[in-house]
N, C-alpha and C positions, 0 to 999 in steps of 0.2 A: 326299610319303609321310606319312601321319595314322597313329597308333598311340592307342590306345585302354588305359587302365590303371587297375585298381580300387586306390587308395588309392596311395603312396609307389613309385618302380619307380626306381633308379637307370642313371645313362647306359648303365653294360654292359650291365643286362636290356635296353634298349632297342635297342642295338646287335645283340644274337646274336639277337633278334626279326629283325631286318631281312631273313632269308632262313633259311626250312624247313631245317632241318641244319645253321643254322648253327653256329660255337663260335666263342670267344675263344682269342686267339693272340696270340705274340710277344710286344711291350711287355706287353701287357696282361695275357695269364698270369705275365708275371714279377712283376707290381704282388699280382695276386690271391691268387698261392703266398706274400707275403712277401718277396720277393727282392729289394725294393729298398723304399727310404722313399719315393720321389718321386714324387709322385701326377701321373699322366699327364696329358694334356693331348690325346693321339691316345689312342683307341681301334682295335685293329687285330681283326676279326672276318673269319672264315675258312669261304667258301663252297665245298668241295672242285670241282672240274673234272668232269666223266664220265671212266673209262677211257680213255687214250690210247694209241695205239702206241707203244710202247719198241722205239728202234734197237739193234739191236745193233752197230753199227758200234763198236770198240774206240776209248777214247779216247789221245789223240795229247797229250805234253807242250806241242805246237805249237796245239795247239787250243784245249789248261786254256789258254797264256797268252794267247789273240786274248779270249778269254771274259771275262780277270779284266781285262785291260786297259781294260775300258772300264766307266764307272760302272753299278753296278746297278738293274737296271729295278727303279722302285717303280709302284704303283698309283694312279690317278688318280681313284679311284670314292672321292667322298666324300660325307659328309654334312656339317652342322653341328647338334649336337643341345645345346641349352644352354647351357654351359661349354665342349664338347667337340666336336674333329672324332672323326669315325668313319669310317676308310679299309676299304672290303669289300674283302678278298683274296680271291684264285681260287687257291688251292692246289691241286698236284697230290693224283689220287685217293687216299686213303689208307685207303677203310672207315671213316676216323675214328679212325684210330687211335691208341688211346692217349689218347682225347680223356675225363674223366671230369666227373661232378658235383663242382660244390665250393659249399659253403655259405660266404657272404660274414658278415663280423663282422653286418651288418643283417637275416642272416635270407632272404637269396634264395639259391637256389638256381642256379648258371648250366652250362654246359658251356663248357668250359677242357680246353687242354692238359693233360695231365698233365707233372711237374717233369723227366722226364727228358725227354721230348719236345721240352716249351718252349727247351728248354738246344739242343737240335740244328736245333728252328727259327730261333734269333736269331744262330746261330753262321752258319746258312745266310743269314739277309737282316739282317747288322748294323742297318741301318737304319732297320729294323722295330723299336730295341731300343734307338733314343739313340745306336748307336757301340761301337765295341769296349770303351773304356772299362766302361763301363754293363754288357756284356755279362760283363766279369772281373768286376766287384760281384757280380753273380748269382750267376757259378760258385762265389764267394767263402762267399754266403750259402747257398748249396744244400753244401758239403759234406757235412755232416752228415746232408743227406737226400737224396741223391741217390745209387742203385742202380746201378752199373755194370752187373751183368746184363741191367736192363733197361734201360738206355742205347745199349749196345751189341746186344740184341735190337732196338731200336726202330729205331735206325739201318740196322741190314742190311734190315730188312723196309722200309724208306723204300725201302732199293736208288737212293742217288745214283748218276748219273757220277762227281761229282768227288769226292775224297778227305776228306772234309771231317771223316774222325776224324782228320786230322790238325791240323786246326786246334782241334777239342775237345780233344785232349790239349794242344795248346798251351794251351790254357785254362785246363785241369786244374794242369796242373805253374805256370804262373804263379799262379792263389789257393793252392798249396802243400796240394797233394790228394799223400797217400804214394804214392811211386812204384810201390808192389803196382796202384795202382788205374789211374794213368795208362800203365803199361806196356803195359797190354793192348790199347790203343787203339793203339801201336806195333808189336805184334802181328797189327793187322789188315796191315800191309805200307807200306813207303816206296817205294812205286815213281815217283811224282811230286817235282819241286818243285809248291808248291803255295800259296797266298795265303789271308793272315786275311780280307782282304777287298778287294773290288772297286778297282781305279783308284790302288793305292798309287804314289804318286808317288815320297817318300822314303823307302827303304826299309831294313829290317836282312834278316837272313838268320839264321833256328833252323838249325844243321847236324842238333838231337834229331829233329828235326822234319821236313826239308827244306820249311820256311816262310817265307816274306816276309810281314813285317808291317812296320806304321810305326815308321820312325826314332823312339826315346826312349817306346815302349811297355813 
């Protein structure tokens, strides 16, 4: 694949070039909002799917645990461009949602997540994001700018299966977000047990929450 570029173009412009509509996601919006020091090494860019049928079959406690038991699928579509892999995700349809311009310190212009969105992407594919660790740093670092409104708007319009504001508000109340803000994520209903993430082996137990995450998180 040959890309063509008039004067200086860093690895993300190169990246969100790689397919019509594309954006930057996950890791990589959390590097470009600021949300962490650590300059990446994966590039993750986000090629949305077409419209898909949505089952409504109700989900089954028996189901979330076959689902989280086993490691999460990551993406195999890479490049190498430079310094840098760039993994292309197929994300489910979203209109693009929530997806806005952001002007980098050098002057480019790219299309990114926006900060609440990134926050419910990387909560959904740890992976995607260094690890749950890495993922508390974020939540850590977005306090201060991060909009429950629109968190919680962006969330319901995603319309998951699985419950995964409860794993946000785990989030929340661990980087010590005031309880007015992570309440309302408790608010959307506990009706699952439910997992930070894929394949936990050794695990604790949030009763705030009904969460499994990793022992000594």
């Amino acid at each position: 694949m040959i890309r063509y570029a008039w004067g200086e173009v860093s690895d993300f412009a190169i990246a969100a070039s790689l397919r019509p509509g594309a954006y930057l996601s996950h890791g990589s919006a959390v590097f470009l909002h600021g949300l962490t020091q650590q300059i990446p090494k994966t590039i993750y860019v986000n090629k949305e799917q077409s419209p898909k049928f949505h089952s409504a079959a109700p989900l089954t406690q028996g189901a979330l645990e076959l689902a989280f038991s086993r490691p999460q699928r990551r993406s195999k579509y890479s490049f190498e461009v430079r310094q840098s892999s760039i993994v292309l995700l197929s994300g489910k349809n979203t209109g693009r949602l929530e997806v806005v311009p952001l002007q980098t310190p050098t002057g480019e212009t790219l299309e990114v997540t926006g900060i609440e969105r990134t926050l419910i992407d990387i909560t959904v594919r740890p992976s995607y994001a260094g690890g749950i660790y890495q993922i508390l740093e974020a939540y850590k670092s977005a306090k201060d700018r991060l909009s429950v409104n629109t968190l919680i708007a962006t969330l319901k319009k995603l319309d998951y299966m699985y419950p995964y504001h409860q794993a946000i508000g785990f989030y929340m109340e661990r980087a010590g977000y005031e309880p007015s803000r992570y309440e309302r994520l408790r608010d959307l209903g506990l009706n699952f047990d439910f997992y930070l993430a894929h394949d936990i082996r050794d695990r604790d137990y949030s009763p705030l929450w009904r969460l499994y995450f990793p022992k000594g998180f």
